[in-house]
FISEVO-523129 format. One record per residue (C-alpha): residue in three letters; x, y, z. Coordinates in nm, 2 decimals. Example, Ala and Ser with C-alpha at 12.3 -4.5 7.8 and 13.67 -1.06 7.14 Angstrom:
2
SITE  residu       u       v       w
SITE     ALA    1.23   -0.45    0.78
SITE     SER    1.37   -0.11    0.71
! end
This chain:
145
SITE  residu       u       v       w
SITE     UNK    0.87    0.26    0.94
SITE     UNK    0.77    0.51    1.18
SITE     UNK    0.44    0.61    1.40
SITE     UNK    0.57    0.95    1.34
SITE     UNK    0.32    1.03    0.99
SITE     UNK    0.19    1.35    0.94
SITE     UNK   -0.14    1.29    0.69
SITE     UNK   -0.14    1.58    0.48
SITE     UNK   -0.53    1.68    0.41
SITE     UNK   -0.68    1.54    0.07
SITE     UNK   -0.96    1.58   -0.18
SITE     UNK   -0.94    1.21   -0.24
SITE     UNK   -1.08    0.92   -0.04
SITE     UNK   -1.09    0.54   -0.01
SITE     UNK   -1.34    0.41   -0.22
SITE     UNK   -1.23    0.06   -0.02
SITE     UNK   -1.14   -0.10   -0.35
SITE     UNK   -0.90   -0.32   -0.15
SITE     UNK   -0.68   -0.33   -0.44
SITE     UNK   -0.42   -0.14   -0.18
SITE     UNK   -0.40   -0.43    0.03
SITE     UNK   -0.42   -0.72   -0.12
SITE     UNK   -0.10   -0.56   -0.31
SITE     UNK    0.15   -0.42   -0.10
SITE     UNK    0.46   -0.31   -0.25
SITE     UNK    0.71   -0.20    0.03
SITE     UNK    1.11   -0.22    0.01
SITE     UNK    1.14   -0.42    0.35
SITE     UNK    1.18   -0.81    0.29
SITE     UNK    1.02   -1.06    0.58
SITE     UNK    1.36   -1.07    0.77
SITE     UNK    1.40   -0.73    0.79
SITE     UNK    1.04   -0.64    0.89
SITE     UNK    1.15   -0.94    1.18
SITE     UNK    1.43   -0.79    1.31
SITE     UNK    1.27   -0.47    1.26
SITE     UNK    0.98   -0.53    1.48
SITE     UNK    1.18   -0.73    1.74
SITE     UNK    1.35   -0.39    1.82
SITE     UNK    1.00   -0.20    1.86
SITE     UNK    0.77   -0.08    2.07
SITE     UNK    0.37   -0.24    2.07
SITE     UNK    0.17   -0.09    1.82
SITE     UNK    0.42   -0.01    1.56
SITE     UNK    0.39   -0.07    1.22
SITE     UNK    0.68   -0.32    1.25
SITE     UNK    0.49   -0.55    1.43
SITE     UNK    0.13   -0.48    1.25
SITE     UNK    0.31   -0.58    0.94
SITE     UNK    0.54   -0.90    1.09
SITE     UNK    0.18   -0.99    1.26
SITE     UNK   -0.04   -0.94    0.98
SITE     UNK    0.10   -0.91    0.62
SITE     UNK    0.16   -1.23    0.41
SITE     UNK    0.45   -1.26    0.13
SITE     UNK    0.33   -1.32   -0.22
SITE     UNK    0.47   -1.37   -0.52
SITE     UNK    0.53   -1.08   -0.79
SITE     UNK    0.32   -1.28   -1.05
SITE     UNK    0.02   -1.32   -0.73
SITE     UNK    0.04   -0.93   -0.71
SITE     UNK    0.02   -0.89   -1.12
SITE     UNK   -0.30   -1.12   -1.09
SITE     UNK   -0.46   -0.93   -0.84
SITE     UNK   -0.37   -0.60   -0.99
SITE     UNK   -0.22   -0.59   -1.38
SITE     UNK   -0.16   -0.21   -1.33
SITE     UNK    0.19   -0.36   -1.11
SITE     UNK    0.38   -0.47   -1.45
SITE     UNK    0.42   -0.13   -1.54
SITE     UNK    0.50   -0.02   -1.14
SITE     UNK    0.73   -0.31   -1.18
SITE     UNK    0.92   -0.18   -1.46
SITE     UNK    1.06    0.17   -1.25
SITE     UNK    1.41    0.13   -1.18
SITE     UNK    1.37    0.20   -0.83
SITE     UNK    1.08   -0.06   -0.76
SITE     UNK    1.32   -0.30   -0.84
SITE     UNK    1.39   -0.38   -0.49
SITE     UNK    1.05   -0.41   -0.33
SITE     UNK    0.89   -0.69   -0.18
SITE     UNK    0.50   -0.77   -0.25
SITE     UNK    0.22   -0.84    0.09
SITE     UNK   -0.14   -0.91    0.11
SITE     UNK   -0.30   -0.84    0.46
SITE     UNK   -0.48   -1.08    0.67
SITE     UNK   -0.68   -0.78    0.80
SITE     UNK   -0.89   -0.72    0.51
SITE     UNK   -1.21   -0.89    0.44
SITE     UNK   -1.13   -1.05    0.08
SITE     UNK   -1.55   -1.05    0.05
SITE     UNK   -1.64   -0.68    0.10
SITE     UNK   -1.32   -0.56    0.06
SITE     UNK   -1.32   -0.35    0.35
SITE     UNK   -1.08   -0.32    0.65
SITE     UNK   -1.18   -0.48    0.95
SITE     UNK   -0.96   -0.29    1.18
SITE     UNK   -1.01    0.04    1.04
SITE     UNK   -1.12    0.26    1.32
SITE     UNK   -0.79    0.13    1.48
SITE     UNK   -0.55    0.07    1.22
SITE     UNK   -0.20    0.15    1.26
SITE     UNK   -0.02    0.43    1.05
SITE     UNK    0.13    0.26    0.76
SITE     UNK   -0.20    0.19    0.67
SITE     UNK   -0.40    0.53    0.75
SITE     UNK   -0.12    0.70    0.62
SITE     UNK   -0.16    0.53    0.27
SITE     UNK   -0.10    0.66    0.03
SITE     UNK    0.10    0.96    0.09
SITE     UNK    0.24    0.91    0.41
SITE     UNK    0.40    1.25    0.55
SITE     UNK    0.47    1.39    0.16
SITE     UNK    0.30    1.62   -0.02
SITE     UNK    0.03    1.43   -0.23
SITE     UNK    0.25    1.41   -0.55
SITE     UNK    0.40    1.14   -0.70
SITE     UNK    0.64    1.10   -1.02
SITE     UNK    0.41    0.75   -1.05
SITE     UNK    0.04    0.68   -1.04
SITE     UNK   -0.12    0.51   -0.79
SITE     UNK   -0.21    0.13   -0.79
SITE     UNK   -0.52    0.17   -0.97
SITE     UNK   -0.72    0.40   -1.21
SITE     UNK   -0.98    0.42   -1.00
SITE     UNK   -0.81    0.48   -0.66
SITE     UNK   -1.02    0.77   -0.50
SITE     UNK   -0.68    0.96   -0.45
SITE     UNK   -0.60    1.01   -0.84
SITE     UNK   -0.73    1.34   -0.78
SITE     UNK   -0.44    1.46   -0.54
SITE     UNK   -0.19    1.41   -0.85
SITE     UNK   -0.05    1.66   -1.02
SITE     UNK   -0.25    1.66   -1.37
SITE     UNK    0.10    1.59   -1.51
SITE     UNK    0.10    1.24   -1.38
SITE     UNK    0.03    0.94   -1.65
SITE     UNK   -0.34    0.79   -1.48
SITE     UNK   -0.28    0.42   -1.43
SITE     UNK   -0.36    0.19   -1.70
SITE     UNK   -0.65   -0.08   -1.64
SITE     UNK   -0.70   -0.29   -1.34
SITE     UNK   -0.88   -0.59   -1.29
SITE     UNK   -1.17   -0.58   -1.08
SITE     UNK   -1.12   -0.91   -0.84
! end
């Protein structure tokens, strides 16, 4: 987890589905984003996440997004731990810290990589399908909540 992201430039954009965030999938359980985030500096995405991300349950993320039982099923998203952030307005679905928030966030979802992927994104309708290779399966369906 570092502040160090290079955003590579996109055709995509956020349609601010919110699917993204009430679903996050990252490889870092609770303790480890803890210790993590004790050892960083202010601002950094340690400490967003410690601060603002909520554990859920695997079956909470496959009701808010179906699409994850397939995600699920790659051998190496076996290991990774499932967040919803306190930061997004469940109503509009729209970030309420947007204009300020921190790079794990603005970086989604291709962080410092080139936009391709061997997977699809969390939803079919994610505004940065279009930055996959045409090879890539699209998503299946995703519930609208």
């Amino acid at each position: 987890m570092s502040n160090d992201i290079s955003v590579p430039k996109l055709k995509g954009e956020c349609k601010q589905c919110g699917i993204c965030c009430k679903a996050i999938m990252i490889q870092y359980s609770p303790e480890e984003i803890n210790e993590i985030a004790e050892y960083s500096s202010e601002g950094s995405d340690a400490k967003f996440i410690k601060e603002n991300w909520e554990l859920i349950t695997k079956e909470e993320a496959l009701e808010i997004n179906s699409y994850l039982e397939e995600w699920f099923k790659l051998p190496h998203n076996k290991q990774f731990h499932q967040y919803k952030c306190k930061k997004l307005d469940y109503t509009t679905n729209k970030c309420t810290i947007r204009d300020t928030r921190p790079r794990v966030c603005e970086g989604f979802p291709w962080y410092d990589k080139d936009p391709v992927r061997n997977e699809p994104l969390y939803s079919p309708d994610c505004g940065y399908q279009i930055d996959i290779k045409e090879e890539v399966t699209p998503c299946k369906d995703t519930p609208s909540k």
